[in-house]
N, C-alpha and C positions, 0 to 999 in steps of 0.2 A: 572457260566455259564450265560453270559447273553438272557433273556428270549426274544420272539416276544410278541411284544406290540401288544395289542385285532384289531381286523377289526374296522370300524366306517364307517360309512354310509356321509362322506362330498362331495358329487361328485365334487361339485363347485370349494370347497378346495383343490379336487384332481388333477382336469384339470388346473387348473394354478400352482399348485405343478411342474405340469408334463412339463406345459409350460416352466418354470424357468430353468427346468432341459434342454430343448432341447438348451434352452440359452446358460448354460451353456458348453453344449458339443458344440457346434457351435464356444465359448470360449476359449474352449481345441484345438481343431483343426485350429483353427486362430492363435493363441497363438504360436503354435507349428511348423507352419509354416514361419511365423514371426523370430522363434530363429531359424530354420535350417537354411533358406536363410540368416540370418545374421550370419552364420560361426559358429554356436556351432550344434556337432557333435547330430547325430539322439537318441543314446543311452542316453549319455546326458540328454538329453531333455526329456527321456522318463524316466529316475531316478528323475530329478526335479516334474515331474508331477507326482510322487506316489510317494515321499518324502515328500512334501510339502501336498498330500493327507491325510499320517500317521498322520503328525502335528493336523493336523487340526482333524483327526478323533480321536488320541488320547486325545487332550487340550479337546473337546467337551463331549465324552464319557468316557472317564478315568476318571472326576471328575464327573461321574454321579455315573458311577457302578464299578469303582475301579479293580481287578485285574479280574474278572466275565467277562469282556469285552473280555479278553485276550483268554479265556478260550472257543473253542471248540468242539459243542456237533457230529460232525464229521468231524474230523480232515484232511481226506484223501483226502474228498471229497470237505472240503472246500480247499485243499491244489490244487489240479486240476482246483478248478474254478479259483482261483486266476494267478496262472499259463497261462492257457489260455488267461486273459483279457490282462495280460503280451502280452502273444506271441502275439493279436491281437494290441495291442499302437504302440509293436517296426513296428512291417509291415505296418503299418496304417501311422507311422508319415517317417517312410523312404518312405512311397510311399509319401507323401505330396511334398519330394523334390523336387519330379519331376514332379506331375501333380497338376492343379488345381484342390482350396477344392470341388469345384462343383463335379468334376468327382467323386475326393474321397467317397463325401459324399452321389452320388447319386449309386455308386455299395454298399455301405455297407445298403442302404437302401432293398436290398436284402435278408437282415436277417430274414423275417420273415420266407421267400420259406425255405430257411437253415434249419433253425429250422425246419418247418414242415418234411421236409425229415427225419433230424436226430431223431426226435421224434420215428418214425416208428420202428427201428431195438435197441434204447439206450431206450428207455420210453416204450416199446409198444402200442403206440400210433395206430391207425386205422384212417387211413387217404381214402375217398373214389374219385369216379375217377372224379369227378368236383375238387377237390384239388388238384390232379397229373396234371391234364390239366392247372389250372391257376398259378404252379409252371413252368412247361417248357414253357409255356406264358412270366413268371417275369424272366425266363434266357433268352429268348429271347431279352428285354429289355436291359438285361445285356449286351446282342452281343453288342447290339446298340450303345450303351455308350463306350464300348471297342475299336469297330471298327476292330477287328484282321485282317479285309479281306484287310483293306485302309493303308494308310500314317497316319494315324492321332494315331493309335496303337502306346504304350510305353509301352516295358516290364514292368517298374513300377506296372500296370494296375493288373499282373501277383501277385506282392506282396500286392496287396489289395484285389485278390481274397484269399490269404491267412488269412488275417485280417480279412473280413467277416467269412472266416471257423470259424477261431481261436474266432470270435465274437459269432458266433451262439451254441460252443462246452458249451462258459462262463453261456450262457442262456439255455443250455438244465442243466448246472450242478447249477444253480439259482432258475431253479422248482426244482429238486431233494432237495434241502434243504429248498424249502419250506416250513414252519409251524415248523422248527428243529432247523434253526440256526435265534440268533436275526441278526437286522440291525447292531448295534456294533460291535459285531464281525463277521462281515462280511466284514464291512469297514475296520475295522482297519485289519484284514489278508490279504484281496485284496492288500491295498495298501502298506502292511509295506511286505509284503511276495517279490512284484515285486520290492520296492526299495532294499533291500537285496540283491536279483539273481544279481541287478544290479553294485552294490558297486565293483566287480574284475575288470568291463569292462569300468569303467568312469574315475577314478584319475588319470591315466597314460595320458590321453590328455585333460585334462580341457581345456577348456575354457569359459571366464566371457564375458558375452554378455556387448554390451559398449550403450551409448544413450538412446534410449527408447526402447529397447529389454531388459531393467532391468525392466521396468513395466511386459511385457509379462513373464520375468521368474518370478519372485516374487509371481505372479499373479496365474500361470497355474497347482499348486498343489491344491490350494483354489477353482479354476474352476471346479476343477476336484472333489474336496471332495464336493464342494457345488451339483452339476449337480450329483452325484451318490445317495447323502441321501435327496436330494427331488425328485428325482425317486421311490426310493423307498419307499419312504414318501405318497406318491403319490400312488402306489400301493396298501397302508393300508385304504387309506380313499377310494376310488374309484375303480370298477370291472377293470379290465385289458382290459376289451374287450370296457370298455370305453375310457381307456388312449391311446390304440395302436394305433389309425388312429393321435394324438397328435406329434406324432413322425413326422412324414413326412411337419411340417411347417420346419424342418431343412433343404430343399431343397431353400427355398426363404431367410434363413437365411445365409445359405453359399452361395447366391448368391451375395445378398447386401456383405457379407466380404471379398469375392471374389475382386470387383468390387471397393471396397470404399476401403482396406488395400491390394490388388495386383495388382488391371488394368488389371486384368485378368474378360472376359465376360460367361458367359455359349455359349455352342454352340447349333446349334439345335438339332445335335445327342444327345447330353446332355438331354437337356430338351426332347425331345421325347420319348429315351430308358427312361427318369425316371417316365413319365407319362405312359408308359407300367410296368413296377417295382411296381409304386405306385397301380393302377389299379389291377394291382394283387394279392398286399400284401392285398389291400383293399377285394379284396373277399373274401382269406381266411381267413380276418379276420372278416367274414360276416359268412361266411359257419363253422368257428368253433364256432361261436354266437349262429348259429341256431340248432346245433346239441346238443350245450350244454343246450340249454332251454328247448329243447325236452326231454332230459336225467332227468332234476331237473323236469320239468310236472307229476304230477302226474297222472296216468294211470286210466282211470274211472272203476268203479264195472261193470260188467254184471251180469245181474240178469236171 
């Protein structure tokens, strides 16, 4: 069974760990975009990117810790996470087809509201009513960006509220194996668990991307295995409550990829609903800072 590697104290280490990783997802969603608009189907795309993940997690880890890697200290439950990150790529990169990464990438930055909610009835979590306020705040956001009431609404938008669900279920089942399951095998079941489910649903319509959409496939299992294990790399050297606000430069990053690989611009619903999102994520990721430092404080003697 392979073990979790000790905490360490690298903050510095950590925040550009973290940085590399949003790169890299910025990468994945580029990448992924890139081969759908160039005629290879979405499933496809989404075997290639945790196919090419396996590789890279097994050449890495396979010859570190051998068949330990493979080996699962809860099977069930890592079997659900993996599943999940699944269901959230396929919804995630079918909605790419049809909307800009901008929009994509500014509703899934809604994960953290997500989370927080599902925390409460799956973690028993105690969430108090400044966090319930600045969740229906970061959906409001959400409206913004969707637009349901205008012309500018694509059902698409609908299967990327799916991908955030299906995002936020992976991270509520990410803490539950915290401190139980290593980084190894985590990667390597993630990634080798969703290219499997996928293998009935691809070889009946292949197809080989032609030009320079052989960079992007080649490329997009590697992005994806790089961008998960300096994440999580990133969370052993640094607090979480450090790295989380790290997360949200992939808004300026899928803008520039946006812009310079589609000719596609953000719009100002765009950018507006996401500085209500971010502003929100940012509190509660301020207000569970501060109740967590209050809990670790130790409590003075009265005499």
């Amino acid at each position: 069974m392979s073990e979790a590697k000790p905490r360490e104290e690298r903050t510095g280490a950590g925040v550009l760990l973290m940085a590399l990783a949003v790169v890299g997802f910025t990468c994945i969603d580029s990448s992924a975009k890139w081969l759908i608009l160039g005629g290879l189907p979405a499933l496809q795309v989404v075997f290639v990117r945790y196919f090419g993940h396996f590789l890279v997690a097994v050449t890495l880890y396979g010859s570190q810790e051998g068949r330990d890697a493979f080996v699962s200290n809860a099977p069930l439950k890592q079997l659900l996470r993996s599943l999940f990150l699944l269901g959230s790529t396929v919804f995630n990169f079918t909605s790419l087809q049809y909307l800009p990464i901008t929009v994509t990438t500014t509703i899934m930055f809604a994960g953290p509201i997500v989370v927080t909610l599902l925390a409460i009835p799956i973690l028993g979590e105690k969430v108090g009513l400044r966090r319930i306020v600045a969740v229906c705040v970061g959906f409001i956001g959400v409206l913004v960006v969707m637009q349901p009431w205008g012309v500018e609404f694509h059902p698409a938008m609908l299967l990327n509220l799916a991908a955030l669900t299906m995002a936020s279920l992976y991270f509520i089942m990410t803490r539950l194996l915290a401190g139980i399951e290593g980084n190894a095998t985590q990667q390597i079941w993630s990634s080798g668990i969703a290219a499997a489910a996928l293998v009935p649903f691809v070889f009946g319509s292949w197809v080989w991307p032609t030009g320079t959409g052989w960079i992007a496939f080649l490329l997009i299992g590697a992005f994806g295995a790089g961008g998960h294990i300096a994440a999580t790399t990133a969370h052993r050297l640094a607090d979480a409550s450090i790295l989380a606000p790290v997360i949200y430069i992939q808004i300026f990053l899928a803008a520039v990829a946006g812009v310079v690989l589609f000719d596609t611009w953000p719009t100002v619903w765009t950018l507006g609903g996401g500085a209500i999102i971010i502003g929100s994520g940012l509190y509660i990721w301020q207000r569970e800072r501060a109740v967590r430092g209050r809990i670790r404080r130790p409590v003075p003697h009265t005499r």
